[in-house]
C-alpha positions as a Markdown table, in Angstrom:
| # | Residue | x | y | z |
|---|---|---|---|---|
| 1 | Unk | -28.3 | -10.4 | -4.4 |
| 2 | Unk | -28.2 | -7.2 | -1.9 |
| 3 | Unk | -25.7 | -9.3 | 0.2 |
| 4 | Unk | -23.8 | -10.7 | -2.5 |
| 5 | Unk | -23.3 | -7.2 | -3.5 |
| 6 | Unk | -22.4 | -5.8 | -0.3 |
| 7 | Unk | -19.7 | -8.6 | 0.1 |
| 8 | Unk | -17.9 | -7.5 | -3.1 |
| 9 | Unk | -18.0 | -4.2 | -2.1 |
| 10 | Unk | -16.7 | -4.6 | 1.4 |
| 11 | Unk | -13.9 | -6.6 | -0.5 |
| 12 | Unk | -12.8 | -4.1 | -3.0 |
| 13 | Unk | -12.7 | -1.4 | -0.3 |
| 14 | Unk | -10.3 | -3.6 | 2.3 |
| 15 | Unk | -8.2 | -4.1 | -1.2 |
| 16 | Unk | -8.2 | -0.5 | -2.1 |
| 17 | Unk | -7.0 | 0.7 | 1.6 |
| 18 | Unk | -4.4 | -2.4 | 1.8 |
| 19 | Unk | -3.2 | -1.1 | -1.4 |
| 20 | Unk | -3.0 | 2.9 | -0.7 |
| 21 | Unk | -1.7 | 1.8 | 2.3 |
| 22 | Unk | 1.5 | 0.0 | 1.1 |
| 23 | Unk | 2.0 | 2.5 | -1.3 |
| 24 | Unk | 2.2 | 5.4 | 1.2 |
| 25 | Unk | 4.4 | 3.4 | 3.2 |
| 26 | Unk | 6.8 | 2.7 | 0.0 |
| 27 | Unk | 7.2 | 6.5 | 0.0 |
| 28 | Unk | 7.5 | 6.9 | 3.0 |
| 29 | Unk | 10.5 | 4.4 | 3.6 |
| 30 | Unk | 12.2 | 5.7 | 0.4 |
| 31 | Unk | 11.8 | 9.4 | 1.2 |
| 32 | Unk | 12.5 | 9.4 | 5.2 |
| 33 | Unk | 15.0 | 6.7 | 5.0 |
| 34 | Unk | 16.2 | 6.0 | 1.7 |
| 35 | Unk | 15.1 | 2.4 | 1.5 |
| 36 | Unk | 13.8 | 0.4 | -1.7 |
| 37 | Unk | 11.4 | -1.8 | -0.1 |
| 38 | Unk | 11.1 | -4.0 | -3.4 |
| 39 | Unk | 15.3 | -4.3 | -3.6 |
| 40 | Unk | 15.8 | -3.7 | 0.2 |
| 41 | Unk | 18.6 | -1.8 | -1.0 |
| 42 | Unk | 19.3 | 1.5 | 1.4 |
| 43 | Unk | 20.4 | 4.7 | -1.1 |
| 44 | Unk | 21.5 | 7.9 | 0.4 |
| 45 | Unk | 18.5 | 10.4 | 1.2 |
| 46 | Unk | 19.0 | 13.4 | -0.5 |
């Protein structure tokens, strides 16, 4: 059960950090360069 347990939580975390991570890296591209990474459309940065 202990290692069952572990597992999940070992999983959630990697899923959590994947997920902050693209995230940052959304506002990052859209802020610094103007790019919509969902669209790949590039806007002007203001």
């Amino acid at each position: 059960m202990e290692r069952l347990l572990r597992k999940k939580v070992d999983g959630i975390c990697v899923h959590v950090v994947g997920k902050m991570t693209s995230h940052t890296l959304r506002i990052f591209l859209r802020q610094r360069f103007g790019i919509d990474v969902i669209t790949f459309e590039q806007h002007p940065v203001a």
